[in-house]
C-alpha positions as CSV (number, residue, x, y, z in Angstrom):
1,X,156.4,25.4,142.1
2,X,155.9,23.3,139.4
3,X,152.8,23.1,137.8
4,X,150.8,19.6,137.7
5,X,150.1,19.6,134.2
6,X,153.8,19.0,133.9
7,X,154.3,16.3,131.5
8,X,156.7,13.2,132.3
9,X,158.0,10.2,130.4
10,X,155.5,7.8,131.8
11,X,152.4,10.0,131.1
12,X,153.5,9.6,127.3
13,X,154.3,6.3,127.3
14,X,150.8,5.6,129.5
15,X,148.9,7.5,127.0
16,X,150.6,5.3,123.8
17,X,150.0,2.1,125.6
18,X,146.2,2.8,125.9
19,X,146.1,4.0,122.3
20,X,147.6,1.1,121.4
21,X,145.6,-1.6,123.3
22,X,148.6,-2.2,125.6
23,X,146.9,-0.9,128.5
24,X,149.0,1.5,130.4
25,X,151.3,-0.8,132.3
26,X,150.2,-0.5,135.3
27,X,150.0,-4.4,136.7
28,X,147.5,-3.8,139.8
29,X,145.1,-2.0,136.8
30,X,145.8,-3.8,133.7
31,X,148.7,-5.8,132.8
32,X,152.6,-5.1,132.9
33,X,153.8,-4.4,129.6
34,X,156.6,-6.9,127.8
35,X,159.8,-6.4,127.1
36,X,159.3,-5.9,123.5
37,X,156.1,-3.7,123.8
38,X,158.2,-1.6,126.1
39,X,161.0,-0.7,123.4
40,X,158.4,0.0,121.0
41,X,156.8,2.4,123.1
42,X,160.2,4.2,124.1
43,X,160.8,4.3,119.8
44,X,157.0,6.0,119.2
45,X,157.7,8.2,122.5
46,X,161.0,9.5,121.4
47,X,160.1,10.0,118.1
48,X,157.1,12.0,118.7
49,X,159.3,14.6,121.1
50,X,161.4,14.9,118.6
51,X,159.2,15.7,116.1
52,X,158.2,18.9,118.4
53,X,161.4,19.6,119.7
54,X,163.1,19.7,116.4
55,X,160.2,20.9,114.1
56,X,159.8,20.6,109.8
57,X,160.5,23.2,109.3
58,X,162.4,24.3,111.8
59,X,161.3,26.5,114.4
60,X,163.7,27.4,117.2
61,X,161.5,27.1,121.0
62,X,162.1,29.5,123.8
63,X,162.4,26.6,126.4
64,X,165.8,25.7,124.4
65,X,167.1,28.7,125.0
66,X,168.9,29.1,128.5
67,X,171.0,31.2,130.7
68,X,173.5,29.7,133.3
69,X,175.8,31.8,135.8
70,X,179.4,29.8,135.5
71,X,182.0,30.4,138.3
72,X,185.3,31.3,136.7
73,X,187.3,30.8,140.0
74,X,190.6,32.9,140.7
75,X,193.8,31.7,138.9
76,X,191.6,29.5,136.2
77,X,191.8,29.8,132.5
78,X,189.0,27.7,131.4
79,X,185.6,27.1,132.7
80,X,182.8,23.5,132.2
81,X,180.0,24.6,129.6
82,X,177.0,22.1,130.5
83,X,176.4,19.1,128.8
84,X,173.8,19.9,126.9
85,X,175.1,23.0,125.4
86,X,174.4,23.8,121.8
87,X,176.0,27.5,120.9
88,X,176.6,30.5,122.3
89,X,173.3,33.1,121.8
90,X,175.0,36.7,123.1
91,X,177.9,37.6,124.3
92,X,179.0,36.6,127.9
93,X,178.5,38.7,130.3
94,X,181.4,38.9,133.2
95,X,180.6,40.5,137.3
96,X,183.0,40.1,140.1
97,X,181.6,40.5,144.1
98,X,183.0,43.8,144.2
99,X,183.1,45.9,140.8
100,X,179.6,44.5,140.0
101,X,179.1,43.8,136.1
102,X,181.7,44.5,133.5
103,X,181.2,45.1,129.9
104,X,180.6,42.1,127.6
105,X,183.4,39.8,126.4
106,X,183.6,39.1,122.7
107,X,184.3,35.1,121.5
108,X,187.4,34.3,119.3
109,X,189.2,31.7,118.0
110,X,191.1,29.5,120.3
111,X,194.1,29.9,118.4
112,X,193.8,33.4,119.1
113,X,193.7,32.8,123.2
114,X,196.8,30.4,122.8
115,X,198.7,33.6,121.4
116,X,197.6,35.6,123.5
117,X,199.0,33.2,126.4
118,X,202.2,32.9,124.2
119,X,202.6,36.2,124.7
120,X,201.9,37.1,128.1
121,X,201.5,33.6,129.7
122,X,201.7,34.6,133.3
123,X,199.1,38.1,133.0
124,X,196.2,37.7,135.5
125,X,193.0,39.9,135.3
126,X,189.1,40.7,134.6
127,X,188.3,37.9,131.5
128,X,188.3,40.0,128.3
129,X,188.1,37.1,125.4
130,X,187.0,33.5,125.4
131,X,186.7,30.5,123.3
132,X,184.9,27.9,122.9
133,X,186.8,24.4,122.3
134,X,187.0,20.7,123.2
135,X,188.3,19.9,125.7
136,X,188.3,15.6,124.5
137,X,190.9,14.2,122.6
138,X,189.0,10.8,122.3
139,X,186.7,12.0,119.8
140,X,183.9,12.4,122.7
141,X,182.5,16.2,123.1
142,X,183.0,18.3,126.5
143,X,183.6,21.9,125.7
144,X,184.7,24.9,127.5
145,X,185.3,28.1,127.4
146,X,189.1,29.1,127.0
147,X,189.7,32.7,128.8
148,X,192.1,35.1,128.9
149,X,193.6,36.4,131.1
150,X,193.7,34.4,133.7
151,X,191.7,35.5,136.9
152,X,192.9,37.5,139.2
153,X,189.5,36.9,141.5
154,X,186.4,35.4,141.3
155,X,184.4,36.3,138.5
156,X,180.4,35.1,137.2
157,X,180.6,34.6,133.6
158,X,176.8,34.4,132.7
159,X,176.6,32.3,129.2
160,X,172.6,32.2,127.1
161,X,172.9,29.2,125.2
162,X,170.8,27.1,122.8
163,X,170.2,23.5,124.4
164,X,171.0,20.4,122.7
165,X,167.6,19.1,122.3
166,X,166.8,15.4,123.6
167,X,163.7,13.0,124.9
168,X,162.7,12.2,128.2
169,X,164.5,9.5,129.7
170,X,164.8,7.7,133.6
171,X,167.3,9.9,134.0
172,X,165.5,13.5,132.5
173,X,161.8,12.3,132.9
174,X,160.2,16.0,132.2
175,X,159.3,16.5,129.0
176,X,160.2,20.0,127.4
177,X,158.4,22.5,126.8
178,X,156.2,22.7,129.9
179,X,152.5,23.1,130.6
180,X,152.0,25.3,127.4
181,X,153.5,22.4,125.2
182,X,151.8,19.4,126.8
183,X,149.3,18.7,124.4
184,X,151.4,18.9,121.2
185,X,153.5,16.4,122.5
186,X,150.9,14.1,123.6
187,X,149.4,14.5,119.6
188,X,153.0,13.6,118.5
189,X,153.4,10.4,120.2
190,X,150.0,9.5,119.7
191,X,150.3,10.2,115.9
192,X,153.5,7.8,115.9
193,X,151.2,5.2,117.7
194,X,149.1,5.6,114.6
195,X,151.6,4.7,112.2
196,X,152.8,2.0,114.2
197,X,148.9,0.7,113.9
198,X,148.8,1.4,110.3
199,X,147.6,4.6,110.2
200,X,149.9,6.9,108.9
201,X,147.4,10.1,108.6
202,X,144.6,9.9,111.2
203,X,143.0,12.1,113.7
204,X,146.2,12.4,116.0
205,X,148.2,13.2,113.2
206,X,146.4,15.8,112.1
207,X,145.6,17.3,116.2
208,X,149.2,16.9,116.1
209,X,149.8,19.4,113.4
210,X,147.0,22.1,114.8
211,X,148.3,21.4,117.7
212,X,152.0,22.3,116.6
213,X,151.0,25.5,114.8
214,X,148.9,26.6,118.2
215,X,152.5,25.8,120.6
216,X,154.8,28.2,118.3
217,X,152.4,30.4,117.9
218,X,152.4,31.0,121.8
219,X,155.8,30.5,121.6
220,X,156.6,33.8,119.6
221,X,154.6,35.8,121.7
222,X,156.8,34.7,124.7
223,X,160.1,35.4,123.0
224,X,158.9,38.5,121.3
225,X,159.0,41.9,123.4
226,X,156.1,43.7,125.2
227,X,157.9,46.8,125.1
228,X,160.9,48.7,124.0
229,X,160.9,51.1,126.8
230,X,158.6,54.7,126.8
231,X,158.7,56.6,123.5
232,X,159.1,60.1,125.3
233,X,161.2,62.6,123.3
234,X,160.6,66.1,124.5
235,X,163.3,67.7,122.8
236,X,160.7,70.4,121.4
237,X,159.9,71.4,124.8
238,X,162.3,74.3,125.8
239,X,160.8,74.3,129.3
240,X,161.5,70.8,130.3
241,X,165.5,72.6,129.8
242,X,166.3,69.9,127.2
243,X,168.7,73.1,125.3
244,X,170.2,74.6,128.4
245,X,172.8,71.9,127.6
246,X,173.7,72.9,124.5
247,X,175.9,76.1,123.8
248,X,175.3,79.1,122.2
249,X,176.7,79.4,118.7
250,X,177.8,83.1,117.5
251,X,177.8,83.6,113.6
252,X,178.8,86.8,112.5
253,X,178.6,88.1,116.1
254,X,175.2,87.0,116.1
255,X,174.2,84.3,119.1
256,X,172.2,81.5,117.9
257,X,170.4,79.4,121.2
């Protein structure tokens, strides 16, 4: 369920418009907004996001960081990565329906996958490399992963990759970041409503950067680990039969146990 302090484009933009003295747009409460005072709120809007999203210095956010199962169907030799992917973060992981999950496939060059296709061009089998390449010859970007060999069945190949990071827009109206982040986004924007009203260091700007320390601060906690497992060795505990593994070692026809 998604939570309701959920931040969306329009929440940003209403908040910058108030700021501002534009009102927030709303024509039954205030005033529509013109068409220039709505292209100056979409420049302070993006702006602020992406002075969160992409941080001085940088910081790299958990909520850019994803993991996406990709079908790798039966006969295929490449597979879509998503639009917004950024670089590879661990290896991919490969499971079929039957076998379950397989160990992890390394990524190569794609000059090494065309060899290996030069060599054995019609092999069919469980993935065991990729490669990551273009798949656009028009100087646009779509990549894909470039596998071999090709598959003999169905396989999952599950990819964790960085995401390319962007603003809202009609089309992605969430903001990033979530509940957690909603407040240092609102500071940013309202700080680059500042500047555009002269200000270049006021209150916001300075909520913004509390604000920002707070969010990665938060931020490390969630990526870093709770625990590494139980620390339990009893390897000095003869009872527990951790030895009776272990055979006896004569030395000079003495038995050592």
């Amino acid at each position: 369920m998604e939570s309701n302090l959920v931040l969306r484009k329009s929440d940003l933009e209403k908040e910058i418009g108030t700021f501002i003295g534009w009102g927030d747009g709303d024509p039954d409460v205030d005033r529509a907004w013109t068409a220039r005072e709505i292209r100056e709120l979409k420049k302070m809007r993006e702006k602020g996001e992406m002075r969160v999203l992409q941080p001085s210095p940088y910081y790299a956010w958990s909520f850019l960081n994803l993991s996406l199962d990709l079908t790798f169907a039966t006969g295929a030799t490449t597979v879509d990565l998503p639009d917004d992917f950024a670089g590879l973060t661990y290896q991919i992981t490969v499971a079929d329906a039957d076998s379950g999950f397989f160990p992890p496939i390394p990524v190569v060059n794609k000059a090494r996958i065309a060899v290996m296709y030069a060599g054995a061009p019609t092999t069919t089998g469980r993935p065991q490399f990729a490669a990551i390449r273009n798949k656009k010859t028009d100087g646009g970007v779509a990549l894909e992963l470039y596998v071999f060999p090709a598959a003999d069945v169905d396989y999952t190949l599950t990819v964790q990759y960085n995401v390319t990071p962007r603003a809202s827009s009609d089309e992605h109206p969430v903001v990033f970041g979530g509940a957690e982040c909603r407040q240092v986004f609102l500071e940013a924007c309202l700080a680059e409503a500042e500047k555009f009203n002269s200000q270049p260091a006021g209150d916001h700007e300075m909520a913004f950067q509390r604000a920002l320390m707070s969010a990665i601060q938060m931020d490390q906690q969630r990526k870093n680990a709770q625990s590494f497992g139980l620390n339990l060795d009893r390897s000095d505990n003869e009872s527990e039969g951790y030895y009776e593994s272990f055979p006896v070692a004569t030395i000079n026809s003495i038995e050592y146990s």
